[in-house]
mmCIF file of the N, C-alpha and C atoms, coordinates in Angstrom:
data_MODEL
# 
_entry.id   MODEL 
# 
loop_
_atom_site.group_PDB 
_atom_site.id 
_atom_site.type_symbol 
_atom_site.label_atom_id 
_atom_site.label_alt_id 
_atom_site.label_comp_id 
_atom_site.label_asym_id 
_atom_site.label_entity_id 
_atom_site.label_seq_id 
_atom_site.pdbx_PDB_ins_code 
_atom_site.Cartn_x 
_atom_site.Cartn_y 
_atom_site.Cartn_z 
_atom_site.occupancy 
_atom_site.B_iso_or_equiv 
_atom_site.pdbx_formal_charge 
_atom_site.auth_seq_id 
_atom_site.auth_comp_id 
_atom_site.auth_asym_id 
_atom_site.auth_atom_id 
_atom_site.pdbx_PDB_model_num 
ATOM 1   N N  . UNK A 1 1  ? 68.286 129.543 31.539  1.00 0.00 ? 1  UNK A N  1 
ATOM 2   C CA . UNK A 1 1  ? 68.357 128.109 31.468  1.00 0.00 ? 1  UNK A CA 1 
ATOM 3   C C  . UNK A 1 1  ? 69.733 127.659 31.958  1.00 0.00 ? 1  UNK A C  1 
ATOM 4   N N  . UNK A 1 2  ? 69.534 126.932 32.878  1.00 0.00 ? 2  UNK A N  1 
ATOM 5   C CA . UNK A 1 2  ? 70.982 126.105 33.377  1.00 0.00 ? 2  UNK A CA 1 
ATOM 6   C C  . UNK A 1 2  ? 71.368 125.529 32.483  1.00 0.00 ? 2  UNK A C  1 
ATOM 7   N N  . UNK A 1 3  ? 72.618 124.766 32.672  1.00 0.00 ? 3  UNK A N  1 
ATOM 8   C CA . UNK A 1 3  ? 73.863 124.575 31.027  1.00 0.00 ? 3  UNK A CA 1 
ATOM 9   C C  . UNK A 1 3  ? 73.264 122.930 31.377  1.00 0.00 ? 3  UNK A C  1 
ATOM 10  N N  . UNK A 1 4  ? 72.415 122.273 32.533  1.00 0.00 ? 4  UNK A N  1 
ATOM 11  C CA . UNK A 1 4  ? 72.094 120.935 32.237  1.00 0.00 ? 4  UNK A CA 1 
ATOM 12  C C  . UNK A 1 4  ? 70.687 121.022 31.215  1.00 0.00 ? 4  UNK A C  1 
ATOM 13  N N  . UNK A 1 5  ? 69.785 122.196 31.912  1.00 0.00 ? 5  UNK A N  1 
ATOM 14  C CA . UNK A 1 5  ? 68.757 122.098 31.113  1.00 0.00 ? 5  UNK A CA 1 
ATOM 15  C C  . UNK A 1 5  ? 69.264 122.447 29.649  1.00 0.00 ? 5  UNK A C  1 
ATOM 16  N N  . UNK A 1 6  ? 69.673 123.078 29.307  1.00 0.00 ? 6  UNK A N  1 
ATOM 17  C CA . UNK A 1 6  ? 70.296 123.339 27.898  1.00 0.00 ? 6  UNK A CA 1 
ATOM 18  C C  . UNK A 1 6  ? 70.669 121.965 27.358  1.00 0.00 ? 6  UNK A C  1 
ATOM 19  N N  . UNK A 1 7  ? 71.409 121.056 27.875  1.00 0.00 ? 7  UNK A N  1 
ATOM 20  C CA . UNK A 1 7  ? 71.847 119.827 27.085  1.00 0.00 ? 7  UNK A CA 1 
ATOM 21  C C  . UNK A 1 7  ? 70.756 119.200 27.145  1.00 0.00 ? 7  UNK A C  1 
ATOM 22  N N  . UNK A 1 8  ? 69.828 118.994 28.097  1.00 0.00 ? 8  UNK A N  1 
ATOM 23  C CA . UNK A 1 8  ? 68.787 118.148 28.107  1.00 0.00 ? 8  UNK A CA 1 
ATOM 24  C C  . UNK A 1 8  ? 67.601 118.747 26.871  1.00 0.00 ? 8  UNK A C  1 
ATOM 25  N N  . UNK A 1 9  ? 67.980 119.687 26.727  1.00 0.00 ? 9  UNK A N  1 
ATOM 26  C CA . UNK A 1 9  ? 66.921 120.618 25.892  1.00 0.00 ? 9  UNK A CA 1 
ATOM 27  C C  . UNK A 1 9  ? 67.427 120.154 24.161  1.00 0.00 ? 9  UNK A C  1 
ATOM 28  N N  . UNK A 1 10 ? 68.774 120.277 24.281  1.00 0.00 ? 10 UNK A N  1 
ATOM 29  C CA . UNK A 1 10 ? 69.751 119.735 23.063  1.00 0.00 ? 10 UNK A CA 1 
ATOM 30  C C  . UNK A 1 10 ? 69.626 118.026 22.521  1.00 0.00 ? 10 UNK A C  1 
ATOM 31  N N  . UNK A 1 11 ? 69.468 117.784 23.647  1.00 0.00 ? 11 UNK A N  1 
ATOM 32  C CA . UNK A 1 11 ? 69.245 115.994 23.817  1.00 0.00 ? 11 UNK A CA 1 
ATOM 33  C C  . UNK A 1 11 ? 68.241 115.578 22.918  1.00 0.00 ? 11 UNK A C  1 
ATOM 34  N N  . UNK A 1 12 ? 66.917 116.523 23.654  1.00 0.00 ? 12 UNK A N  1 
ATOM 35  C CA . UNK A 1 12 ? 65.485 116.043 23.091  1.00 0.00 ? 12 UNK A CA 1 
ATOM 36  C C  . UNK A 1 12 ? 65.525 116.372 21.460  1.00 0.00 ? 12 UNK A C  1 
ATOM 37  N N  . UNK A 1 13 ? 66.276 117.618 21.409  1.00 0.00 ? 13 UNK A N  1 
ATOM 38  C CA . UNK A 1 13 ? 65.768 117.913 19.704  1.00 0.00 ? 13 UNK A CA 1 
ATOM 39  C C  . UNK A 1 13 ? 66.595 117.270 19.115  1.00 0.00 ? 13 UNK A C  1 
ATOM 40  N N  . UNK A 1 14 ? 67.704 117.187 19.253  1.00 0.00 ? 14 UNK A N  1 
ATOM 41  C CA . UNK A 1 14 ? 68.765 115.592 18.432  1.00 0.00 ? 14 UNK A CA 1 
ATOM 42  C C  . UNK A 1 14 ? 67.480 114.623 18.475  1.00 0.00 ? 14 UNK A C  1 
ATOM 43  N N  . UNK A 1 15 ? 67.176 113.550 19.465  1.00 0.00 ? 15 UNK A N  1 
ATOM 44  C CA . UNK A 1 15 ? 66.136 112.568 19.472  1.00 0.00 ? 15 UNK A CA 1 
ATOM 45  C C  . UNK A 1 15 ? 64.947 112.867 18.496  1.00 0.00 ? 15 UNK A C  1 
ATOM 46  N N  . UNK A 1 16 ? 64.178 114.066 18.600  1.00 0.00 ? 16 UNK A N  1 
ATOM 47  C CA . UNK A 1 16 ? 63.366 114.359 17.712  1.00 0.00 ? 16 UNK A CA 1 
ATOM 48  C C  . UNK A 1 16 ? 62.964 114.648 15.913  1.00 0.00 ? 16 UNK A C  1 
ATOM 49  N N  . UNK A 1 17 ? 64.781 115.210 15.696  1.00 0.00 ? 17 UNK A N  1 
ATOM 50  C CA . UNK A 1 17 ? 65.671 115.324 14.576  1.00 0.00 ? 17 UNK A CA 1 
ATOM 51  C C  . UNK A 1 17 ? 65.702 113.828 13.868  1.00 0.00 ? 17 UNK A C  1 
ATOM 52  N N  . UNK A 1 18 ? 66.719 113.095 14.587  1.00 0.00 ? 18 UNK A N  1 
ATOM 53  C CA . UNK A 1 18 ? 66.969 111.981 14.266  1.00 0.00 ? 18 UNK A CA 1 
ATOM 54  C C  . UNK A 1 18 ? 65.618 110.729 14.208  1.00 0.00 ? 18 UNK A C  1 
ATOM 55  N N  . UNK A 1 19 ? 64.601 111.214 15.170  1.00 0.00 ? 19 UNK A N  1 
ATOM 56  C CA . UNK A 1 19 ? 62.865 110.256 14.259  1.00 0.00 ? 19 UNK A CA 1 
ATOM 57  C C  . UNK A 1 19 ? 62.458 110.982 13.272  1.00 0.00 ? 19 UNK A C  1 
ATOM 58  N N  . UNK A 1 20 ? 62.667 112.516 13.306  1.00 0.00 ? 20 UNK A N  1 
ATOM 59  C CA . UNK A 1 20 ? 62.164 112.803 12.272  1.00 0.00 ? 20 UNK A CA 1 
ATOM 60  C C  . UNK A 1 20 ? 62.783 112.549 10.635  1.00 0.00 ? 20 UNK A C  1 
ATOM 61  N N  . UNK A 1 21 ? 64.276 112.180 10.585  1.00 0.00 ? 21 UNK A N  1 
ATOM 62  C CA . UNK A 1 21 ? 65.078 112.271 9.615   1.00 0.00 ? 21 UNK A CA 1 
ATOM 63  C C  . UNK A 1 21 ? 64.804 110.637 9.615   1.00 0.00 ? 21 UNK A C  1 
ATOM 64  N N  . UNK A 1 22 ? 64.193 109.253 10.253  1.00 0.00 ? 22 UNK A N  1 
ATOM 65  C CA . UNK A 1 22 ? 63.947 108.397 9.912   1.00 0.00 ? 22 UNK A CA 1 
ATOM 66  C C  . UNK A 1 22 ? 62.578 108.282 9.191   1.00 0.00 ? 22 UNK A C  1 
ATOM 67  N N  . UNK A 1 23 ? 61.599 108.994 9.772   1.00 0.00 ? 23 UNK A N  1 
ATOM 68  C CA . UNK A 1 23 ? 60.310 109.167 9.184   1.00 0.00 ? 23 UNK A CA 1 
ATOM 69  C C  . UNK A 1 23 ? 60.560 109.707 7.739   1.00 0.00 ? 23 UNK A C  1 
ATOM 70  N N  . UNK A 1 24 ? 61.318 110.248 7.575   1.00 0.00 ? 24 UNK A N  1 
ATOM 71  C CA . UNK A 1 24 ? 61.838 110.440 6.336   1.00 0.00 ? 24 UNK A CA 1 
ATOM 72  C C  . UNK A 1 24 ? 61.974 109.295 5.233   1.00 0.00 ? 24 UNK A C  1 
ATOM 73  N N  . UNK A 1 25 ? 63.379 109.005 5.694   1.00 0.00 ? 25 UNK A N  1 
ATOM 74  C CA . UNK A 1 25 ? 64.079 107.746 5.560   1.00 0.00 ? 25 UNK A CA 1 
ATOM 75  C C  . UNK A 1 25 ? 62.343 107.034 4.849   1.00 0.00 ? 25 UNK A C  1 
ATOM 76  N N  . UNK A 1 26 ? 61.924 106.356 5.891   1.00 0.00 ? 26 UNK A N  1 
ATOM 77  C CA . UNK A 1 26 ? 60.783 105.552 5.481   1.00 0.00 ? 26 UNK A CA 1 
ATOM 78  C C  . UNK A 1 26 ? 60.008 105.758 4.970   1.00 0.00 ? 26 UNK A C  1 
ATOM 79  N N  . UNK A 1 27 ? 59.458 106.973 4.784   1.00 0.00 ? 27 UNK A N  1 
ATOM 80  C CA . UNK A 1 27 ? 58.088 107.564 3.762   1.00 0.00 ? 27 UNK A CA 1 
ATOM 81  C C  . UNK A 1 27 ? 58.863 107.180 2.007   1.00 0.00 ? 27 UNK A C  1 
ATOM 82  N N  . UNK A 1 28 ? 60.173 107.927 2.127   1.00 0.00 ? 28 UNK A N  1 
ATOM 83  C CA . UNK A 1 28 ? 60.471 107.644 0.805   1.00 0.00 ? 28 UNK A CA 1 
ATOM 84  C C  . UNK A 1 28 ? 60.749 106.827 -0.363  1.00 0.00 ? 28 UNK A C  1 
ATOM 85  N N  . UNK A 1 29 ? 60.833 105.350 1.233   1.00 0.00 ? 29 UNK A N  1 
ATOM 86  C CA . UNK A 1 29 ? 61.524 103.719 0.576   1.00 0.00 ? 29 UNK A CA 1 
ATOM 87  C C  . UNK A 1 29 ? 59.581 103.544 0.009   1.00 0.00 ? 29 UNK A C  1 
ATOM 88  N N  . UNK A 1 30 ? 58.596 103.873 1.218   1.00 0.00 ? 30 UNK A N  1 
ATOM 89  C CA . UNK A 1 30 ? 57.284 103.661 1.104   1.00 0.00 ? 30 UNK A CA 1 
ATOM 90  C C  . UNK A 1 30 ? 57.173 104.252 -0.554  1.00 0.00 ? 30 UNK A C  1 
ATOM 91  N N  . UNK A 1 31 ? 56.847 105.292 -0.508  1.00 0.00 ? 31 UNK A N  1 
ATOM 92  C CA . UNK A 1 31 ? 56.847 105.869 -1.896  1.00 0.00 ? 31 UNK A CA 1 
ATOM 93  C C  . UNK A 1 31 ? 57.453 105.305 -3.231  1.00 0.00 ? 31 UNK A C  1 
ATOM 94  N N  . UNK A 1 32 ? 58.914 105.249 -2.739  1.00 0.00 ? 32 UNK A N  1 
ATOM 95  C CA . UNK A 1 32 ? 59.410 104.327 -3.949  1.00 0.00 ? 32 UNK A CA 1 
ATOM 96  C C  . UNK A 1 32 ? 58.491 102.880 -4.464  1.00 0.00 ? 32 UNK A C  1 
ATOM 97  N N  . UNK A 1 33 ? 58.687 102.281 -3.143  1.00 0.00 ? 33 UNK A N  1 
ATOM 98  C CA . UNK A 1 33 ? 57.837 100.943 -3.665  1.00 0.00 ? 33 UNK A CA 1 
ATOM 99  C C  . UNK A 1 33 ? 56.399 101.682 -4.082  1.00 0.00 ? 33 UNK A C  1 
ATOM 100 N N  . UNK A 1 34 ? 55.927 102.305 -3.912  1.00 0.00 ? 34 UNK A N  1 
ATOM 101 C CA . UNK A 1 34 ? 54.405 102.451 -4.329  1.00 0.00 ? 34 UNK A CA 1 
ATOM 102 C C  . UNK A 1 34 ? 54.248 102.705 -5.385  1.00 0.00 ? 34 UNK A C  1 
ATOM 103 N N  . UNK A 1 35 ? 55.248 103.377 -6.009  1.00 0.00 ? 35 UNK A N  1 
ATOM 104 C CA . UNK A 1 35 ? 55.786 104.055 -7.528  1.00 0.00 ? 35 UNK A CA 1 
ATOM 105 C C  . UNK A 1 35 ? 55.740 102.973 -7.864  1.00 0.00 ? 35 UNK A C  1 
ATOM 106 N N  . UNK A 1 36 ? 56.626 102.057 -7.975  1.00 0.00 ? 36 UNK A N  1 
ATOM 107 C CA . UNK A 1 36 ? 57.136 100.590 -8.391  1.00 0.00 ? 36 UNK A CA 1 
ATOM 108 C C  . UNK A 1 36 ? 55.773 100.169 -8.626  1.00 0.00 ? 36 UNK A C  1 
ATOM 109 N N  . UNK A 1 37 ? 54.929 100.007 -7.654  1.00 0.00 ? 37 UNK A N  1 
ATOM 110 C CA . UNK A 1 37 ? 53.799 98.935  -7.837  1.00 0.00 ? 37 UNK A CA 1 
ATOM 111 C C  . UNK A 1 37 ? 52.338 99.535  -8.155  1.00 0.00 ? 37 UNK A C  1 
ATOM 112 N N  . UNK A 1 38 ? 52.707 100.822 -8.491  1.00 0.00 ? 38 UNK A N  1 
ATOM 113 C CA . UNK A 1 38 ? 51.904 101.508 -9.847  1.00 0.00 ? 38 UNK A CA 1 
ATOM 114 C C  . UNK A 1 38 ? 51.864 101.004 -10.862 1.00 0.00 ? 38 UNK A C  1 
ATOM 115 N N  . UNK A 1 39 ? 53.643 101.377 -11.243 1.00 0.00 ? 39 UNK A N  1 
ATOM 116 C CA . UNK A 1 39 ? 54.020 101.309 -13.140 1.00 0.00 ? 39 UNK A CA 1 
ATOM 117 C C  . UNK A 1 39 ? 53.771 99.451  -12.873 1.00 0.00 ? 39 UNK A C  1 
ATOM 118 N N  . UNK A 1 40 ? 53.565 98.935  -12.021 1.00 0.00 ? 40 UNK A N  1 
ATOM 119 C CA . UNK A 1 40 ? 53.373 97.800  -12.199 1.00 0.00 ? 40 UNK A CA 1 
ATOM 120 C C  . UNK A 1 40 ? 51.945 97.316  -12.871 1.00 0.00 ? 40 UNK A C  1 
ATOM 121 N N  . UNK A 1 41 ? 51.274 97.921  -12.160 1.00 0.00 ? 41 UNK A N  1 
ATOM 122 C CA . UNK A 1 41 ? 49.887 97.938  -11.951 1.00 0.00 ? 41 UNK A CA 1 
ATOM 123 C C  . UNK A 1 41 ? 49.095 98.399  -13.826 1.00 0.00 ? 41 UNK A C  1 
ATOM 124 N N  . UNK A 1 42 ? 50.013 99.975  -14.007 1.00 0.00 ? 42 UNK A N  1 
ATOM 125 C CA . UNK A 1 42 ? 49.607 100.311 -15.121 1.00 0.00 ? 42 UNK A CA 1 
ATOM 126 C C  . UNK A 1 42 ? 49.841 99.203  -16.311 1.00 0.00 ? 42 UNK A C  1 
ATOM 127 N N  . UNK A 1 43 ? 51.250 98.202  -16.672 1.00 0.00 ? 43 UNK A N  1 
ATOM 128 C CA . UNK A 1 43 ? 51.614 97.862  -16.945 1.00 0.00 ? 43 UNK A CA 1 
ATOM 129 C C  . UNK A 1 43 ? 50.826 96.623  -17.311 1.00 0.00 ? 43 UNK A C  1 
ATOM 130 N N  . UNK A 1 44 ? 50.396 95.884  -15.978 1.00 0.00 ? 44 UNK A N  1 
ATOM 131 C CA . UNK A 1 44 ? 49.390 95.006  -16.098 1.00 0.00 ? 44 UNK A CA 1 
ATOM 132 C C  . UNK A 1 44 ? 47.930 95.005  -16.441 1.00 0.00 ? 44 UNK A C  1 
ATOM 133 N N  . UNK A 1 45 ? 47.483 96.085  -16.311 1.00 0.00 ? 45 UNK A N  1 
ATOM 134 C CA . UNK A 1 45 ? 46.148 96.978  -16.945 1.00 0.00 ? 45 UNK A CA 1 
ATOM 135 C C  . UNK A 1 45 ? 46.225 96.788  -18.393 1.00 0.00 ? 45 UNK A C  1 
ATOM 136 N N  . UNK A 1 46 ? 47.441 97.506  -19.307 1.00 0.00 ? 46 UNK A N  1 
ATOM 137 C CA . UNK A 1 46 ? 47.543 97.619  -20.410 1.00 0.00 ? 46 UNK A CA 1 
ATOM 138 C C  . UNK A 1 46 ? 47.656 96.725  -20.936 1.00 0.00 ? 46 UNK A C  1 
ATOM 139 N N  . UNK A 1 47 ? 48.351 95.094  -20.249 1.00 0.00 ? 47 UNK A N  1 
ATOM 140 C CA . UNK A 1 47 ? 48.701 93.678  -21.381 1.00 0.00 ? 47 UNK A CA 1 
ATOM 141 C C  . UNK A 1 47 ? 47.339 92.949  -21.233 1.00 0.00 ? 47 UNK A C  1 
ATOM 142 N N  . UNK A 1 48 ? 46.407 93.693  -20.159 1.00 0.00 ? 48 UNK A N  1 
ATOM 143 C CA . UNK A 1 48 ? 44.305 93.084  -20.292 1.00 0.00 ? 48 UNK A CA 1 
ATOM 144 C C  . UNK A 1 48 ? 44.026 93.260  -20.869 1.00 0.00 ? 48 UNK A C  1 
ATOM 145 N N  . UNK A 1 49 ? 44.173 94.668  -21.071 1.00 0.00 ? 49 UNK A N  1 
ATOM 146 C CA . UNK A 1 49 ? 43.456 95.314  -22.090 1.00 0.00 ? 49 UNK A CA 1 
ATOM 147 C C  . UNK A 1 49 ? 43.776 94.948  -23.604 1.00 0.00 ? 49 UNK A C  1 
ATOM 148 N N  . UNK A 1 50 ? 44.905 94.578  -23.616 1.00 0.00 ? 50 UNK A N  1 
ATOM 149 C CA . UNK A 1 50 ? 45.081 94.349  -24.881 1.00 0.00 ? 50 UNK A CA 1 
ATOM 150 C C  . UNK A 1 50 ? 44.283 92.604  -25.480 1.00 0.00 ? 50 UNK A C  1 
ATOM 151 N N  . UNK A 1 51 ? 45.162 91.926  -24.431 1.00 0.00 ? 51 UNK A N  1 
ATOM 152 C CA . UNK A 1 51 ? 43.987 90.634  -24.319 1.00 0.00 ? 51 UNK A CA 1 
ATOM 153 C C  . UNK A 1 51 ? 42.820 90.538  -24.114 1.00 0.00 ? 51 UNK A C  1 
ATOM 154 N N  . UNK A 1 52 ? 42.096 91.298  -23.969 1.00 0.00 ? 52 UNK A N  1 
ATOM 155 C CA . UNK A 1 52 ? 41.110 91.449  -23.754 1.00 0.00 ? 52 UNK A CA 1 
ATOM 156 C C  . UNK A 1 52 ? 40.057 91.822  -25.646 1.00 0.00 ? 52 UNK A C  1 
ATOM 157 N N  . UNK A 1 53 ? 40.968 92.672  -26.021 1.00 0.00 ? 53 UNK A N  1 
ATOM 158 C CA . UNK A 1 53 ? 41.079 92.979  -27.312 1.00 0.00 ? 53 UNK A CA 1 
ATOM 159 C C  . UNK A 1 53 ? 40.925 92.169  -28.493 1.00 0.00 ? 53 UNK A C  1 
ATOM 160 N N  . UNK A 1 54 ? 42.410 91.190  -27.775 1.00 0.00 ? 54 UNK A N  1 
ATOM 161 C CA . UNK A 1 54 ? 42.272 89.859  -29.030 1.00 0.00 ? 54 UNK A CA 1 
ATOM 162 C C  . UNK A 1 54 ? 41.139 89.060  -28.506 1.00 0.00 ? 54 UNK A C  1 
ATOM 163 N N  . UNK A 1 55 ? 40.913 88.672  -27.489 1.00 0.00 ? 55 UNK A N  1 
ATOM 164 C CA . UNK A 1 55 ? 39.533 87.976  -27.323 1.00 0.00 ? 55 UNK A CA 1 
ATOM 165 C C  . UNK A 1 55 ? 38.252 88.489  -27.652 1.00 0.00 ? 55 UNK A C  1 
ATOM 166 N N  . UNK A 1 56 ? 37.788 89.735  -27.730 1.00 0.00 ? 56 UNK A N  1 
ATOM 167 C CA . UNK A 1 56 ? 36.867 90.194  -28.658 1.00 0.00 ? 56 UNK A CA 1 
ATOM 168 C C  . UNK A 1 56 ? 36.790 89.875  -29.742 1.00 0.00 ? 56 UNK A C  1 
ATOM 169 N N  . UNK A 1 57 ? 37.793 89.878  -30.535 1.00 0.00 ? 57 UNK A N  1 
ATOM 170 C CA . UNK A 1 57 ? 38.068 89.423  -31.826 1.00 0.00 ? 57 UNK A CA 1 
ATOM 171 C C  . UNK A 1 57 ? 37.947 88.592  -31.934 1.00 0.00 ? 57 UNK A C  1 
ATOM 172 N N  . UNK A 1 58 ? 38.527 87.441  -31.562 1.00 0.00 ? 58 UNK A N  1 
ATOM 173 C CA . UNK A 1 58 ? 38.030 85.914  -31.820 1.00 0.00 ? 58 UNK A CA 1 
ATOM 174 C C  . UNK A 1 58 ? 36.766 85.896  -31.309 1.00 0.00 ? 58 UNK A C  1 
ATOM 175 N N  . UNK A 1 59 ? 36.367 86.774  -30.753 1.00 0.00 ? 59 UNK A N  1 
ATOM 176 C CA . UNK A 1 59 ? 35.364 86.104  -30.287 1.00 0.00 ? 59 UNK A CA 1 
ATOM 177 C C  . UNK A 1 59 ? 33.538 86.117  -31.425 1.00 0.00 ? 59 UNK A C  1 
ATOM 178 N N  . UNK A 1 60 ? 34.242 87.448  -32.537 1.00 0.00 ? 60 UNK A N  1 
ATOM 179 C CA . UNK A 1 60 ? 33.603 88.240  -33.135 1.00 0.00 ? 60 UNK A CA 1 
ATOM 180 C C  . UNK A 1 60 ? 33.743 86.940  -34.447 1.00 0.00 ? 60 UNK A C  1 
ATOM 181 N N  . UNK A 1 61 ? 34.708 86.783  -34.662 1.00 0.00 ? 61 UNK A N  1 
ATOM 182 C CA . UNK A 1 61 ? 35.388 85.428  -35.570 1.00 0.00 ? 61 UNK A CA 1 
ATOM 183 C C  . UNK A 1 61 ? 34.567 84.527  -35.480 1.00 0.00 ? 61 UNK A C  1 
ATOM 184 N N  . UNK A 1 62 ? 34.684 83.695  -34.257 1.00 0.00 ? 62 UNK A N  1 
ATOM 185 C CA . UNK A 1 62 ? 34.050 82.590  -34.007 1.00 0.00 ? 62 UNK A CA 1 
ATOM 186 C C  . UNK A 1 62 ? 32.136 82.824  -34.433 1.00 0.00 ? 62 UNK A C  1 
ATOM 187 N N  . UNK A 1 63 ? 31.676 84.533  -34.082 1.00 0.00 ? 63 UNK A N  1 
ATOM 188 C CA . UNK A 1 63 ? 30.365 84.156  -33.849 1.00 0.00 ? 63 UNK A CA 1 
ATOM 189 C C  . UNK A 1 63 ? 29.827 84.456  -35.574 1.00 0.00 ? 63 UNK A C  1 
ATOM 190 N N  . UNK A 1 64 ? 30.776 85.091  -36.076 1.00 0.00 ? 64 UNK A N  1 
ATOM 191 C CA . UNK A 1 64 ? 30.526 85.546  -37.628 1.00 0.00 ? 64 UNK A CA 1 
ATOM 192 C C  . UNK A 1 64 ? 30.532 83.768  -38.099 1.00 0.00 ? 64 UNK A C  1 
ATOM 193 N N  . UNK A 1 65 ? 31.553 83.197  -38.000 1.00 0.00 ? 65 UNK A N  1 
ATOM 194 C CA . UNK A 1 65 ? 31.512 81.705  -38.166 1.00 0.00 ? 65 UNK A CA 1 
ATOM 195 C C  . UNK A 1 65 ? 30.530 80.708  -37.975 1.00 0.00 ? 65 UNK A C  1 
ATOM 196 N N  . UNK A 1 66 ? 30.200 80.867  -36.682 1.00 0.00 ? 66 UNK A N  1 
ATOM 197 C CA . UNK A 1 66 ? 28.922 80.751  -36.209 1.00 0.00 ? 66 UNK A CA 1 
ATOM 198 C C  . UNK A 1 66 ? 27.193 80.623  -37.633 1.00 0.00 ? 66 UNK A C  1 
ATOM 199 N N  . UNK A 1 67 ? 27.156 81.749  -37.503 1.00 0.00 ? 67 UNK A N  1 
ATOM 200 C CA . UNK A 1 67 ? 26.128 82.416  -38.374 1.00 0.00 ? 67 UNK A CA 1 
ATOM 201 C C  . UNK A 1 67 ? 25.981 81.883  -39.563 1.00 0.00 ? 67 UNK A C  1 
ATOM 202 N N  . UNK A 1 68 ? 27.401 81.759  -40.032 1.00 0.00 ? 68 UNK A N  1 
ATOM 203 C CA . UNK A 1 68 ? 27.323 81.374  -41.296 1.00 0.00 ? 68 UNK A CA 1 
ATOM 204 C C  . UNK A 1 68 ? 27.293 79.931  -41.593 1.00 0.00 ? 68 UNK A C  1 
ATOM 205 N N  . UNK A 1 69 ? 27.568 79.062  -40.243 1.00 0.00 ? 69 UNK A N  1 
ATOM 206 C CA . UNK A 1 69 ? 26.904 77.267  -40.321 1.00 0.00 ? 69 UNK A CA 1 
ATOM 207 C C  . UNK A 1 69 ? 25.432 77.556  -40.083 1.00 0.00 ? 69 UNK A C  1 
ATOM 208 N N  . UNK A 1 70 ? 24.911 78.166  -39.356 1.00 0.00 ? 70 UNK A N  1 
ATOM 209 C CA . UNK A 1 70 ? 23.773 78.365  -39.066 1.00 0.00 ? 70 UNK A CA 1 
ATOM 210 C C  . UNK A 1 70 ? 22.608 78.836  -40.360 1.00 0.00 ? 70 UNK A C  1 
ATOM 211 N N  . UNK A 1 71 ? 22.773 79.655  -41.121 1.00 0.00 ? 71 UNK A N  1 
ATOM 212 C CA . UNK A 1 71 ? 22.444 80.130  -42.476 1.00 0.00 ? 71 UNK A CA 1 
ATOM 213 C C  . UNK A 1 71 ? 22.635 78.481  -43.651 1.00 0.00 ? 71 UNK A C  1 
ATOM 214 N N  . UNK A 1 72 ? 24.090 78.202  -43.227 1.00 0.00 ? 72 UNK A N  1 
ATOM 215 C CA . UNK A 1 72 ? 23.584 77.117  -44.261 1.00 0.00 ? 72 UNK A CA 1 
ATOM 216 C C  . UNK A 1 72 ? 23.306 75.623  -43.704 1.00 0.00 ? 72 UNK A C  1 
ATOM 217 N N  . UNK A 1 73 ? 22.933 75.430  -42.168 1.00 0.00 ? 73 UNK A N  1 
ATOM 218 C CA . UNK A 1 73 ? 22.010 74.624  -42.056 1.00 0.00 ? 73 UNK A CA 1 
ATOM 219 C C  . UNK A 1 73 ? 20.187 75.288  -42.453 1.00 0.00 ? 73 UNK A C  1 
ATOM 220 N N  . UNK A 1 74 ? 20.345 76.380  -42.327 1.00 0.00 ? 74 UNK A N  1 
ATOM 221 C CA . UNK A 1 74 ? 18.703 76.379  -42.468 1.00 0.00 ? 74 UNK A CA 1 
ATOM 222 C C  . UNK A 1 74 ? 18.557 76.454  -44.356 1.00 0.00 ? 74 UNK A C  1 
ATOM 223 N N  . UNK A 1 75 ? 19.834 76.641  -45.253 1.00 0.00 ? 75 UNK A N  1 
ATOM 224 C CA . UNK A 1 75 ? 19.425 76.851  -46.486 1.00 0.00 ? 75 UNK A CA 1 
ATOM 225 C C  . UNK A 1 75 ? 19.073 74.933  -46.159 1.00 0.00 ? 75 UNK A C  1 
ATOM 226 N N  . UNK A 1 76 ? 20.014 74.467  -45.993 1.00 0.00 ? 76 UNK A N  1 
ATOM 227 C CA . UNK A 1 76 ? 19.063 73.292  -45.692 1.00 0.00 ? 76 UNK A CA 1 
ATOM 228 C C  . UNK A 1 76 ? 18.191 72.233  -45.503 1.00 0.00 ? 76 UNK A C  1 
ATOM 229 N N  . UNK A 1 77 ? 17.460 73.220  -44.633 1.00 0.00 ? 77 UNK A N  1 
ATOM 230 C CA . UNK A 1 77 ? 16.279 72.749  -44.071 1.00 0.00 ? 77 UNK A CA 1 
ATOM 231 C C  . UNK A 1 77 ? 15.491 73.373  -45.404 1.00 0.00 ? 77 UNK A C  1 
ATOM 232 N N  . UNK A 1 78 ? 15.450 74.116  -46.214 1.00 0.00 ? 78 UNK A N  1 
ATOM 233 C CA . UNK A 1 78 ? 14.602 75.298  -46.965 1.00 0.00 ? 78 UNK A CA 1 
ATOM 234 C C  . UNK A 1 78 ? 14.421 73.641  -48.027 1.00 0.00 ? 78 UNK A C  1 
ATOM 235 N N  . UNK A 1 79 ? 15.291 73.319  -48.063 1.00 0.00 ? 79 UNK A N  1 
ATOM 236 C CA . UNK A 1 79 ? 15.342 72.815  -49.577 1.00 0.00 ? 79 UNK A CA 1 
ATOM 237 C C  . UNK A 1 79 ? 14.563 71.195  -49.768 1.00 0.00 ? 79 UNK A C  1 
# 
């Protein structure tokens, strides 16, 4: 190999080095944020779920409540 092809040979793998050490660079900022907007994700899952929870409950409240106007409109009607 001639000493130009050699630098030109040197050239390309610097160039190739240096996209590859950006592809880097960027997969990892990618990753980070994706991490981020996981624990985000999980985070927001878990405060549904929990609301979701108390609204069962009231909702169980309200229909037990329910029942029991209902029972004493029909004692009522019985009488």
């Amino acid at each position: 190999m001639s000493p130009a092809e050699q630098e030109d040979f040197l050239g390309n793998l610097e160039d190739r080095i240096q996209k590859a050490v950006q592809v880097v660079a960027r997969l990892r900022q990618e990753k980070e944020a994706a991490v981020k907007e996981a624990a985000e994700a999980r985070a927001e899952a878990e405060r549904l779920a929990e609301e979701l929870q108390v609204l069962q409950a009231e909702r169980q409240q309200v229909r037990g409540r329910i029942e029991k106007l209902l029972a004493t409109i029909d004692q009522l009607s019985a009488v």
